[in-house]
N, C-alpha and C positions, 0 to 999 in steps of 0.2 A: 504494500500500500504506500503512494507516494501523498507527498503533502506541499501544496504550490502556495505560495505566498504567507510564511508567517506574519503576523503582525507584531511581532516582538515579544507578544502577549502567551505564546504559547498556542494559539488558534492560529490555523491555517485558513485563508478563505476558501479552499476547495481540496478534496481529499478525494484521489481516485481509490477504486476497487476493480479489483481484475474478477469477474465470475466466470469459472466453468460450465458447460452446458454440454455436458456427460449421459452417453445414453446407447442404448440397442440402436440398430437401423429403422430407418421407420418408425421410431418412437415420438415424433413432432417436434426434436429439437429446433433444425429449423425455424419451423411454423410462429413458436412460441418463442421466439427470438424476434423477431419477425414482430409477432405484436406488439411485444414490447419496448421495441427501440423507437429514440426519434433520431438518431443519426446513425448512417449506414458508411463504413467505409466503401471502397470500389473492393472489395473481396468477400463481403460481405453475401450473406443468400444465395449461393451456390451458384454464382455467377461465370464461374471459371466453365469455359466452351465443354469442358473433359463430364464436370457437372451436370452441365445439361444434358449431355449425349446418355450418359449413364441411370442419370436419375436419381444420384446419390451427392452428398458430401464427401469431395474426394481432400480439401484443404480448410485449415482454419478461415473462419470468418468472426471478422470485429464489426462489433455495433455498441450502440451506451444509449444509454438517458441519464439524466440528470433531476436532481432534486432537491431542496431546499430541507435542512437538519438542523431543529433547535436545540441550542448548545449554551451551559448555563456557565459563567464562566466565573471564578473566584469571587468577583467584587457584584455579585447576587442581581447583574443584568442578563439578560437575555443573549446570547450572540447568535446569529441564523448563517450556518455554514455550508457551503453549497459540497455536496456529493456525487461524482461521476462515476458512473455504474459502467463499465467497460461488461459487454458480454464478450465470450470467446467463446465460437461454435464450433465441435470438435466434431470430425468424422463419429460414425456411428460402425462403419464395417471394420471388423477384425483384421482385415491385410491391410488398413488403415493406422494400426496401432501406433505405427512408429513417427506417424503425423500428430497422435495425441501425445506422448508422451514430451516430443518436443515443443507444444504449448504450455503443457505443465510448469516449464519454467517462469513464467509471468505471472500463474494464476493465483488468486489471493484465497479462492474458495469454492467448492463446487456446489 
């Protein structure tokens, strides 16, 4: 988990999180990736030509949303901390694995 802009105070105003989004084939990772996001990178939803062709998640895909997190901070005000949810959408086939194992390194949480 990284932390962009202290304020000197010990709060960051934004705090990413890497999520895993681990699963069987055909289990809607995808999809529910997919709803959730508001920003898509370009590898993002099985866009890769090889993807299409197959019909499957052949490579990670990054997507996020973002959200606003009330944060109480020593001196008993309020601080509203912004949160970016990075998904990472992992293959789902088994000859796939060595694509998953190699996202593992970024992920914060599955």
């Amino acid at each position: 988990m990284m932390e962009d802009g202290d304020d000197g105070k010990g709060v960051a105003d934004r705090v990413n999180v890497n999520i895993g989004i681990l699963g069987h084939i055909d289990s809607g990772k995808t999809e529910t990736v997919r709803k959730l996001s508001s920003i898509a990178s370009t590898a993002s939803f099985d866009r890769h030509p090889q993807s299409i062709e197959r019909g499957i998640t052949i490579d990670i895909g990054f997507s996020c949303f973002s959200y606003d997190l009330k944060v109480d901070d020593n001196a008993n005000s309020t601080v509203w901390q912004k949160v970016q949810v990075t998904l990472v959408d992992c293959p789902g086939h088994a000859s796939l694995m060595k694509t998953v194992l190699g996202a593992c390194s970024i992920i914060d949480a599955i």
